[in-house]
Backbone as JSON, one array per atom type, in Angstrom:
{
  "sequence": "XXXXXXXXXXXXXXXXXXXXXXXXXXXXXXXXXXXXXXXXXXXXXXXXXXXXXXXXXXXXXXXXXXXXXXXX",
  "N": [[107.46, 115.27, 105.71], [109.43, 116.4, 108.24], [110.0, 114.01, 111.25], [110.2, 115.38, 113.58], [108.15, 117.23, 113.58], [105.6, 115.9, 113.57], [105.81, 115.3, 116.14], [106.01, 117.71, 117.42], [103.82, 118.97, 116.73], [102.03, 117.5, 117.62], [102.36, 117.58, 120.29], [101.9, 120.66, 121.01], [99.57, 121.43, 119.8], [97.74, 119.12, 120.19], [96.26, 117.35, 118.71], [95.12, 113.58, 118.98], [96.54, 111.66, 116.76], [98.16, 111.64, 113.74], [98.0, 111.33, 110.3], [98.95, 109.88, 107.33], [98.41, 109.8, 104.12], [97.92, 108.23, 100.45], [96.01, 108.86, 97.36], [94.06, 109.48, 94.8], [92.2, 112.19, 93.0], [90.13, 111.25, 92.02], [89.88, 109.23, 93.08], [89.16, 107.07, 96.04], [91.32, 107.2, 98.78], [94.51, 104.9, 98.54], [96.65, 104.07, 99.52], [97.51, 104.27, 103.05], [98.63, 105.23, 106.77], [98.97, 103.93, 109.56], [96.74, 104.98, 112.23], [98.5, 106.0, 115.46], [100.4, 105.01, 114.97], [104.0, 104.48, 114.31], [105.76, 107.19, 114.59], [107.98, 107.91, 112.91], [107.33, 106.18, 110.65], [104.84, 107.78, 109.63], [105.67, 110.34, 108.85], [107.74, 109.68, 107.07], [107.13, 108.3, 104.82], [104.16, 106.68, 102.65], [102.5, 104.99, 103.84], [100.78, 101.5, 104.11], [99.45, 99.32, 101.86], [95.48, 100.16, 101.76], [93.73, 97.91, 102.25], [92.09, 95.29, 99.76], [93.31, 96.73, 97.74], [95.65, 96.87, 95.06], [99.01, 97.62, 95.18], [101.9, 99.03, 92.93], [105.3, 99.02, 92.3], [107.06, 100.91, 89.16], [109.33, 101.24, 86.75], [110.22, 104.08, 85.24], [109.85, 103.0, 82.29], [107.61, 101.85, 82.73], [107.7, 98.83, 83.6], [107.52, 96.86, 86.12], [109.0, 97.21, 89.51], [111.55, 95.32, 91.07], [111.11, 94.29, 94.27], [112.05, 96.21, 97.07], [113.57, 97.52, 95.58], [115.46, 101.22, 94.9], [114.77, 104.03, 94.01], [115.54, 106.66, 91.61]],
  "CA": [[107.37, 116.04, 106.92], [110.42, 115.39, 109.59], [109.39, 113.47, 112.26], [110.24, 116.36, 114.36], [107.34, 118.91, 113.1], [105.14, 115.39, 113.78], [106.22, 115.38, 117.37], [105.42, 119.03, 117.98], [102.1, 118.85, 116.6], [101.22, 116.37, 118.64], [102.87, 118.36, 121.55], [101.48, 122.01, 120.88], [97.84, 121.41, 119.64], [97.06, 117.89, 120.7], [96.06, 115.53, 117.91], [96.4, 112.13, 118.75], [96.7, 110.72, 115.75], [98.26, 112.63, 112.52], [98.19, 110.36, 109.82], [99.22, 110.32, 105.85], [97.77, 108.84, 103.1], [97.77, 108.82, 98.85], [94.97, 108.58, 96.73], [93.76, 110.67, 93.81], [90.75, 113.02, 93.01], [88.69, 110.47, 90.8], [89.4, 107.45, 93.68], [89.71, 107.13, 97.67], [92.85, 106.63, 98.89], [94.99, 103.84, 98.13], [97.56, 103.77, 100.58], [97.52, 104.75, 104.59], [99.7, 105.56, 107.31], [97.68, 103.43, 110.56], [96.77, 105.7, 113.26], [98.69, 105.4, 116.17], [101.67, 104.16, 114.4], [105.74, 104.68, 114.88], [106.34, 108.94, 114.01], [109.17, 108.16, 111.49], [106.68, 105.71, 109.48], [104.23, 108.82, 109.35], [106.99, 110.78, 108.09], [108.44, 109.06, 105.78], [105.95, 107.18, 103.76], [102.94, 106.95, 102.64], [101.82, 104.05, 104.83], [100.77, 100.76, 103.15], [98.24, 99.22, 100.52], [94.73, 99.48, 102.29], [92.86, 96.39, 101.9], [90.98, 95.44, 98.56], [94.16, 97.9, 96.73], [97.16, 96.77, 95.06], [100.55, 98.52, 94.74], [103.4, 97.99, 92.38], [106.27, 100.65, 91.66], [107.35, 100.74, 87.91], [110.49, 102.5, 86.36], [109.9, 105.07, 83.53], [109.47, 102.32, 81.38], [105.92, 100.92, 82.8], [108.43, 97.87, 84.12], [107.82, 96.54, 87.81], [110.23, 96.78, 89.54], [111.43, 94.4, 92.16], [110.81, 94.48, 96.3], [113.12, 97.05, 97.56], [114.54, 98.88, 94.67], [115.47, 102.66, 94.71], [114.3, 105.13, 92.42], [116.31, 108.04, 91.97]],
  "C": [[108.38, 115.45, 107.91], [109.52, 115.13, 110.39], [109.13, 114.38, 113.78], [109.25, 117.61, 114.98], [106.13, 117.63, 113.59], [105.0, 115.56, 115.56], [105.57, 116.74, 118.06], [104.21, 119.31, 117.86], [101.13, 118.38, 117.46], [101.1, 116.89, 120.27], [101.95, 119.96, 121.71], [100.15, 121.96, 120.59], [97.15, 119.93, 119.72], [95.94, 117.05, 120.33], [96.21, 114.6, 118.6], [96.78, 111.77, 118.15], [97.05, 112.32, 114.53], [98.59, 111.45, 111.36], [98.82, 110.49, 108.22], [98.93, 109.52, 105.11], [98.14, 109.2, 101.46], [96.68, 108.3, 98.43], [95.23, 109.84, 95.75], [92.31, 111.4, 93.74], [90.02, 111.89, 92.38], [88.58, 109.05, 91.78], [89.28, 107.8, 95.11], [91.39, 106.45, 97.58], [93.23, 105.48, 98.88], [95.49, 103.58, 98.97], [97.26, 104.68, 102.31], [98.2, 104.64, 105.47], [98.25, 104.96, 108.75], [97.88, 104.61, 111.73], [97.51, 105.32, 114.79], [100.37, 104.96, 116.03], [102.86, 105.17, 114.53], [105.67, 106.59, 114.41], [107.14, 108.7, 112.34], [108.23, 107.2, 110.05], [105.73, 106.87, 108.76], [104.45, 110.03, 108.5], [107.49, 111.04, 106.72], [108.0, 108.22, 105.08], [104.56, 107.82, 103.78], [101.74, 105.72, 102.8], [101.76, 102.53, 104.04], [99.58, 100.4, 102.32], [96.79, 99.36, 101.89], [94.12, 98.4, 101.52], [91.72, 96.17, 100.69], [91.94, 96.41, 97.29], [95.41, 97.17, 95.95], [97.95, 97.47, 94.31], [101.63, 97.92, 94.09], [104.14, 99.67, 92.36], [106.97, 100.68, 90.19], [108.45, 102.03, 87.75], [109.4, 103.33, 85.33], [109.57, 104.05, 82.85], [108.15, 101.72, 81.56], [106.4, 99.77, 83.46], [108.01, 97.45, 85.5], [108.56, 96.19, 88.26], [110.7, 96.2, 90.89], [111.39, 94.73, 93.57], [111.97, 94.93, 96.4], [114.0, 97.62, 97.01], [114.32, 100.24, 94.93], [115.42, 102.93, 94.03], [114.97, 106.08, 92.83], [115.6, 109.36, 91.45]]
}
């Protein structure tokens, strides 16, 4: 979502908070976007581990792959 369409939301129907999260149907969410927090993090992610969760990112191969690699 640009940060832009965040902004207006917030402006035109008056949320405070719009937030973003991942999870799946069979769990609660994994990751969270904190309320309150920067626009462009909201954005552009999907927040970080909540607490009690942990995250890795793996290539195609099942591999983990190191802090701050791009996936294409």
């Amino acid at each position: 979502m640009p940060p832009v369409l965040i902004e207006r939301i917030r402006k035109e129907l008056g949320p405070r908070d719009i937030i973003t999260a991942y999870g799946m149907a069979e769990c609660a969410n994994i990751t969270l976007c904190r309320p309150g927090g920067p626009v462009e993090t909201t954005a552009q992610t999907c927040g970080a581990a909540i607490p009690g969760n942990e995250v890795i990112f793996a290539g195609d191969n099942g591999i983990e792959l190191p802090r701050g690699a791009v996936c294409a």
